[in-house]
N, C-alpha and C positions, 0 to 999 in steps of 0.2 A: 640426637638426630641431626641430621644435618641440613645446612638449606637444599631448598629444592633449587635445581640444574635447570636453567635455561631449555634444554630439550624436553625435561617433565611438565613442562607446561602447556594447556593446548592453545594452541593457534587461536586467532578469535578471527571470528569468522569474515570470510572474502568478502566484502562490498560486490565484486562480481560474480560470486555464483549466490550470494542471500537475497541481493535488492536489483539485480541486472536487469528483470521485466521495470520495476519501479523507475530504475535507471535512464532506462529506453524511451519508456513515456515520458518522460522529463528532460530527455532529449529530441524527440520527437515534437515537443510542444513548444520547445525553444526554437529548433530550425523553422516551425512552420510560423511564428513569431515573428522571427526575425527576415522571415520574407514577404512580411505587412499582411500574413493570414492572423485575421479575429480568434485567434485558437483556443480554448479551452480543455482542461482535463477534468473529465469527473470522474471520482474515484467510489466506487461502490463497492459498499461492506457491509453485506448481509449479517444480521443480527439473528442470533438462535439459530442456526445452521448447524445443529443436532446431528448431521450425516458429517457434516465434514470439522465436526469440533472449533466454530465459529465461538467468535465470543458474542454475550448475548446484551452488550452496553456499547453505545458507541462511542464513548471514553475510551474502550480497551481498542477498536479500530484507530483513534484520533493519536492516542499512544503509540502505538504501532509506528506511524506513520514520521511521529515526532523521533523517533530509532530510528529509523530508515532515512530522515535527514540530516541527523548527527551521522550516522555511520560516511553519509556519503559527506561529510562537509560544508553541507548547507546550514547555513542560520537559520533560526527561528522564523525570521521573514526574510524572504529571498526575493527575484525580482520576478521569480513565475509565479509565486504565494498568492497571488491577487487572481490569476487567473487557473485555480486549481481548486475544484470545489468536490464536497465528503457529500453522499447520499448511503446514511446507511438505515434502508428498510429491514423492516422486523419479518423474519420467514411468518412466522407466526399469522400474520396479516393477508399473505399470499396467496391465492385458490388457484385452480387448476380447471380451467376455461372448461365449459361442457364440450362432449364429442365432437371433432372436428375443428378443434382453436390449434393454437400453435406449439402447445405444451404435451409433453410425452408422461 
């Protein structure tokens, strides 16, 4: 068998169409930084999210995220790191406000 040909191999995937919202917000939080705005990112990642196949530990969020900053080039700590903070609540924990709250 022969090696496998440069063409048989797939692509690994675009930094701009996998992590592009990720991206945004992390350039949206550096502009508004860098124009003496207090800015902050917080990243929320619902835990047990059973409809949309969420993971249910917020390790596999924290993981995720640690991908998405390798892919894009960033180190382990970067200089937005400080001002980028993880809330991931458990669906589980969640209710659904009585009649007439803000929840459908």
């Amino acid at each position: 068998m022969s090696a496998p040909q440069e063409k048989d191999r797939p692509d690994p995937p675009r930094w701009d169409r996998v992590y592009y919202q990720y991206a945004n917000r992390l350039a949206h939080l550096w502009f508004l930084r860098a124009q003496g705005v207090d800015a902050h990112l917080l990243l929320i990642g619902f835990l047990g999210d059973t409809e949309r196949g969420g993971p249910s530990e917020a390790e596999d969020w924290h993981a995720a995220y640690r991908r998405a900053d390798a892919a894009l080039g960033l180190p382990r700590r970067h200089a937005l790191a400080p001002f980028i903070h993880h809330l991931p609540p458990d669906t589980a924990v969640l209710t659904t406000p009585a009649s007439g709250g803000g929840f459908s």
